[in-house]
GUVO-899620 format. One record per residue (C-alpha): x, y, z; residue number from 1. Coordinates in steps of 0.05 Angstrom, whole numbers, plus 5000, padded with zeros to 4 digits. Last residue first. Example, Ala and Ser with C-alpha at 12.3 -4.5 7.8 and 13.67 -1.06 7.14 Angstrom:
% residues 2
xx, yy, zz, palum
5273, 4979, 5143, 2;
5246, 4910, 5156, 1;
END
This chain:
% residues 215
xx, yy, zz, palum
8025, 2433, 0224, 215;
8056, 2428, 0292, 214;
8067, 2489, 0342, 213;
8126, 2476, 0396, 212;
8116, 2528, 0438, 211;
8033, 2536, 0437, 210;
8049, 2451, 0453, 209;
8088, 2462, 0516, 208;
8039, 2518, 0545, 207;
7983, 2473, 0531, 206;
8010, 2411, 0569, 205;
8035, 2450, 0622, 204;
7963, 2482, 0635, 203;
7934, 2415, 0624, 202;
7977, 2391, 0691, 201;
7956, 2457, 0720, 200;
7885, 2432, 0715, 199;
7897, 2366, 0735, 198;
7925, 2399, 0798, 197;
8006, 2396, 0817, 196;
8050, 2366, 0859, 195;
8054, 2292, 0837, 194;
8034, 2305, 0770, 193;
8098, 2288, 0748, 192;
8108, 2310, 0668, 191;
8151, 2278, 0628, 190;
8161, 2302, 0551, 189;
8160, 2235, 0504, 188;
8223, 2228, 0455, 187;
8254, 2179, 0489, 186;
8181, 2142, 0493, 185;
8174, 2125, 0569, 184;
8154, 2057, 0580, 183;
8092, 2014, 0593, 182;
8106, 1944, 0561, 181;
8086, 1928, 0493, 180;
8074, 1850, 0490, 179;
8126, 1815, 0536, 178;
8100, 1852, 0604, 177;
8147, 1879, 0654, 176;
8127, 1951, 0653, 175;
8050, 1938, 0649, 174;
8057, 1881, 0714, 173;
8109, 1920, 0744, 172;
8062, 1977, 0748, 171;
7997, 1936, 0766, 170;
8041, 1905, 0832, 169;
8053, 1979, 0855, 168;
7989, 2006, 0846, 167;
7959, 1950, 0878, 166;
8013, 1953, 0937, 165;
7995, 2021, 0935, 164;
7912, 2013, 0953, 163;
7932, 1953, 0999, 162;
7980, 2000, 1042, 161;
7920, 2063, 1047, 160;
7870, 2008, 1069, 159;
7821, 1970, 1027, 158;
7747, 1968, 1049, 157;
7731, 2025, 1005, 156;
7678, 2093, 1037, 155;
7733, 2139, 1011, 154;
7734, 2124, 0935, 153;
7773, 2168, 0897, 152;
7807, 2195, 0964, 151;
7833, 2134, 0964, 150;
7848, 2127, 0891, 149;
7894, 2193, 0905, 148;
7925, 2178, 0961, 147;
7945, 2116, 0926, 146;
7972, 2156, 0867, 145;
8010, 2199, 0909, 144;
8038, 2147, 0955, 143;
8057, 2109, 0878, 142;
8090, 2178, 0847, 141;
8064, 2208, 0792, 140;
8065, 2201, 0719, 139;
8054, 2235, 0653, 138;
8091, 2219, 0594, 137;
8074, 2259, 0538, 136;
8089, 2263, 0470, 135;
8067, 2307, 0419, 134;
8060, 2303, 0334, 133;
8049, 2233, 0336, 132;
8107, 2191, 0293, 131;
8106, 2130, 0344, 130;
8034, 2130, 0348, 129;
8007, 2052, 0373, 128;
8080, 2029, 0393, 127;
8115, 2086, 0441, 126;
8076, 2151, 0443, 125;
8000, 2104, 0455, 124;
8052, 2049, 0493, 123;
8008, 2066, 0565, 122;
7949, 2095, 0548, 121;
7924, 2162, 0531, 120;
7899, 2196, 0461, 119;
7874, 2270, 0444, 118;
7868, 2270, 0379, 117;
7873, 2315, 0310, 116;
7834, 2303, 0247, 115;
7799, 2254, 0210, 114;
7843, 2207, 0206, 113;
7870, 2192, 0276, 112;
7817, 2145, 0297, 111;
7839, 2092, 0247, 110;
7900, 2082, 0282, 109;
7874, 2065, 0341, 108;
7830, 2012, 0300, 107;
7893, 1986, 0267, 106;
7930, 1968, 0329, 105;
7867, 1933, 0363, 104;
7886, 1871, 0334, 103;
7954, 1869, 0343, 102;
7945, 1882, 0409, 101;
7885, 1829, 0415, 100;
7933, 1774, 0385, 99;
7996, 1794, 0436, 98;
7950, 1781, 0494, 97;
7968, 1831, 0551, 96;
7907, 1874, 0542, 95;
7857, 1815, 0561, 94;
7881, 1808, 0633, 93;
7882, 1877, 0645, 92;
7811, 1884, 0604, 91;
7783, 1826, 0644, 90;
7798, 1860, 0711, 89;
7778, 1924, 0688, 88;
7706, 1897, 0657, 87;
7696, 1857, 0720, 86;
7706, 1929, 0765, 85;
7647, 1957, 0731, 84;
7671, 2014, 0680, 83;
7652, 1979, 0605, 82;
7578, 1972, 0629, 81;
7582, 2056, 0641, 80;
7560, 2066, 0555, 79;
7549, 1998, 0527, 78;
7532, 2037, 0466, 77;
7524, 1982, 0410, 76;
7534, 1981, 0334, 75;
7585, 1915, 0342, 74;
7614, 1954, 0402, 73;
7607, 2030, 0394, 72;
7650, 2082, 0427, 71;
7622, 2147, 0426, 70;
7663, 2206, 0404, 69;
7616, 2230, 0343, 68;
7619, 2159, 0322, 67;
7676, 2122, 0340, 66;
7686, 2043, 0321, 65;
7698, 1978, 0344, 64;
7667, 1907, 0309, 63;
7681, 1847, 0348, 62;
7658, 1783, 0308, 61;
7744, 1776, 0279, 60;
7761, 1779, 0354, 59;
7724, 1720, 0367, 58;
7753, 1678, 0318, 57;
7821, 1698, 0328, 56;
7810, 1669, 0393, 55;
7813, 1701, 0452, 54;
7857, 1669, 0511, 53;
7844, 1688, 0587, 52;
7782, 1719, 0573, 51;
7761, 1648, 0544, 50;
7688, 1675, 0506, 49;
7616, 1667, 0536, 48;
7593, 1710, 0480, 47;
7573, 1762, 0524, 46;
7623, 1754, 0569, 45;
7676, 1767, 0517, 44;
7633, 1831, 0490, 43;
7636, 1868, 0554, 42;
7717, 1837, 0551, 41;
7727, 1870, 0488, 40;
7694, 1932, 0504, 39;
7742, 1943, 0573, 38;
7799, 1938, 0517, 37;
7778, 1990, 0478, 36;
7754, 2030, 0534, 35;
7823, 2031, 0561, 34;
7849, 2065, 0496, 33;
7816, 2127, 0521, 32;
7808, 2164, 0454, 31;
7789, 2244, 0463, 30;
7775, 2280, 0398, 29;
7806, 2352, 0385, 28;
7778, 2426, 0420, 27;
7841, 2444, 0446, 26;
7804, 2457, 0507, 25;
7762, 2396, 0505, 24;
7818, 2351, 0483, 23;
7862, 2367, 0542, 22;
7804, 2363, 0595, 21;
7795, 2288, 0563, 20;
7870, 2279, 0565, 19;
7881, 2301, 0638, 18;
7817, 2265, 0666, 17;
7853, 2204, 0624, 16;
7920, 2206, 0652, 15;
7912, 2225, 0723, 14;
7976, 2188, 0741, 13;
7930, 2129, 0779, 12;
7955, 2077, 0734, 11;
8022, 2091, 0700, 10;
8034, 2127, 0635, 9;
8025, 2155, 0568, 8;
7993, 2217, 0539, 7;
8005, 2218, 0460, 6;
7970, 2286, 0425, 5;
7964, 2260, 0350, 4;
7955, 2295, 0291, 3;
8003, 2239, 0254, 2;
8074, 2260, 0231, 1;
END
């Protein structure tokens, strides 16, 4: 069993406000798998690289690791660099090559021993941490999660139907992939957020895991 809290899901489920707020109150480390991929493509367009198809090359120059929760890339902070809208785009892109999967695989793992963590994606419970000690799928529906990014952003040019058809087209996209699609772990707890608060999402959370105490 690794000390591992698994939070997968959809875009727009409240995923990673739920597993940082998680992490504080448990008091474990927070890994937003997003980042990982967000730091490849930072790098990528540093070094000019094919965001459409990394080379093994280039993946063996990037150097990721945690220290004291911070995300370093080759000994770098690139701190809010990794959250411009190119960075997304080129981390969607970049997360469905089999090679940067398989390359990021060990470095999840890695963050796992020295103690318990908080980590979200979308195959965290399913590929990355199939033995973690808790799984949770979190979701919510796609209106909800488009009202949700609106509100997120209410001076946008994109109306309330572009903002879902987004959502919608991104799910398919993670669910239909070749290289570990999103899906729910048959193991995984679901929780809709759909009708609740973050903070009665990490309410349910807590409750489930004071019940079900792991080692």
């Amino acid at each position: 069993m690794s000390k591992v809290v698994a939070i997968d899901g959809p875009a727009g489920a409240g995923k990673s406000t739920v597993a940082r707020l998680l992490a504080e109150r448990c008091g474990f480390t927070y890994v937003n798998t997003g980042s990982l991929y967000r730091a490849i493509a930072w790098r990528a367009f540093a070094e000019k690289a094919d965001i459409g198809a990394l080379s093994p090359e280039f993946l063996s120059s990037v150097d990721l690791r945690y220290e004291k929760g911070v995300l370093l890339v080759n000994g770098v902070d690139p701190g809010a660099a990794l959250r411009t809208p190119e960075c997304a785009a080129a981390a969607s892109r970049i997360a469905a090559q089999p090679e940067v999967r398989k390359f990021l695989l060990p470095v999840q793992r890695r963050t796992a021993e020295s103690g318990w963590i908080v980590m979200e994606g979308r195959d965290i419970g399913s590929v990355i941490f199939p033995d973690a000690a808790y799984k949770f799928f979190v979701t919510a529906s796609v209106e909800e999660r488009a009202r949700r990014r609106m509100a997120e952003h209410p001076d946008g040019k994109l109306s309330f139907e572009e903002i879902r058809k987004m959502i919608s087209d991104r799910d398919h996209q993670d669910s239909h992939r070749a290289e570990a699609p999103l899906r729910q772990a048959e193991d995984a707890v679901l929780v809709d957020t759909s009708h609740l608060t973050i903070e009665q999402v990490v309410d349910t959370l807590c409750e489930y895991m004071k019940k079900n105490p792991k080692e």
